[in-house]
N, C-alpha and C positions, 0 to 999 in steps of 0.2 A: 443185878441178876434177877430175873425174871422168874417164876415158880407157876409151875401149874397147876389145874386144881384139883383137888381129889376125890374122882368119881367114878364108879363102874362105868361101863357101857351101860346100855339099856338092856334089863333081865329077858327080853323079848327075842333078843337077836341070836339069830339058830347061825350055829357053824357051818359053813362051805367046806372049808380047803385048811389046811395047816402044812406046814414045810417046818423042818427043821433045822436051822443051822449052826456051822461047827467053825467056819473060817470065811474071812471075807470073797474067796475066789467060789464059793456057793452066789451070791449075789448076782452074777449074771442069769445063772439055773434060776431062780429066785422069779428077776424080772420078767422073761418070757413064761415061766409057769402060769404068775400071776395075772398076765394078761389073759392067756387063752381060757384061766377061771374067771374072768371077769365076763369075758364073749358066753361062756359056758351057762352063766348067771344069768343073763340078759342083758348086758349094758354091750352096748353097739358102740364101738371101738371105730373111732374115727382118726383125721389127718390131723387136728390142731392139737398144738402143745398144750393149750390150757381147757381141754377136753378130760370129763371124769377119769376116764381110764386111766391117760397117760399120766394124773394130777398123784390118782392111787399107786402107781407105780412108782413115781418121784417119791410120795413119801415114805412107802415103803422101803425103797433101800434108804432114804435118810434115815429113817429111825432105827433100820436092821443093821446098818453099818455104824451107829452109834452103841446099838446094845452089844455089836459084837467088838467095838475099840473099849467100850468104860465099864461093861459088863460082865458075867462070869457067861461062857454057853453050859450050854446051848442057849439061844434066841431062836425063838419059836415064836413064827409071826403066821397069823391066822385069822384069816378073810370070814366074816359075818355079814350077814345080811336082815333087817327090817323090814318090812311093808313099805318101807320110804328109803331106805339109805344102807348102804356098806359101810362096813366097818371092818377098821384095818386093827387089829391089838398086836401089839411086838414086846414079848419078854423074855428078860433074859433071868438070872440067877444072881444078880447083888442086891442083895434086902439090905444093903447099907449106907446106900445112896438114894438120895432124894434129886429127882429129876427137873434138869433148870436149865434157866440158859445162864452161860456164862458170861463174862464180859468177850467181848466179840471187838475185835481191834481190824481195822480195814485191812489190814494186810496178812490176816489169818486165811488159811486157804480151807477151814473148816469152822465148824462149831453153830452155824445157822439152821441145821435138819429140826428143831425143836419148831425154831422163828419160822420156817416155810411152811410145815406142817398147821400151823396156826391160820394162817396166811390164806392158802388154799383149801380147807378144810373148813366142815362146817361148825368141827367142835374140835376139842384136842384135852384131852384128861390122862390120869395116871391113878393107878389103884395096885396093892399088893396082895398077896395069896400069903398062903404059909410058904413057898416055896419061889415064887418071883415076882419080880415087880414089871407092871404092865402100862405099857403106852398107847394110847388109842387114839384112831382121829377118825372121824365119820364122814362121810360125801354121798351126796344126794341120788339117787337109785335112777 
């Protein structure tokens, strides 16, 4: 089991966008928001799959669709941006889980949105509030 490390975001990064969710069928609404926030930002939204956008998008529903299967909602996932990079934070309301990956068996049809997030991303951390625990992962502006 794999654990990741725990650190804010960078104190620098000023809010875009936030959405709030309550059930997994928000998730599509989710993906097209996020994109057209991303076009709205500046990042120019192209055809390949492994293009920032579409990488931000992937991980956002993995991670939105993890705080909303092992978490309390709402998950409230909300787009930052740096001088150099976006940032994606998704939390939800269980301050009583510590966020990991689990044992991961080839025939599971889930449990890797931690692992791709790492993967794709240029960073990936977790930090708590009084009120929730937070997942982030950052890609290049």
């Amino acid at each position: 089991m794999g654990q990741l490390r725990t650190t804010p975001p960078p104190p620098q990064a000023a809010e875009l966008e936030q959405w709030v969710l309550s059930t997994a069928e928000e998730l599509r609404e989710l993906r097209a928001s996020l994109r057209h926030a991303l076009t709205r930002h500046g990042l120019v939204q192209g055809e390949d799959l492994d293009e920032v956008p579409h990488l931000v998008v992937l991980v956002a529903t993995e991670l939105a669709t993890n705080a909303l299967r092992h978490g309390r909602p709402p998950t409230i996932v909300t787009l930052l941006a740096t001088d150099d990079c976006f940032l994606l934070d998704v939390a939800d309301h269980d301050l009583g889980t510590v966020p990991g990956q689990g044992d991961i068996h080839p025939l599971d049809s889930g449990g890797r949105g931690l692992m791709l997030a790492e993967s794709v991303s240029l960073g990936v951390g977790w930090y708590a509030t009084d009120d929730t625990k937070n997942i982030w992962a950052s890609f290049p502006r």
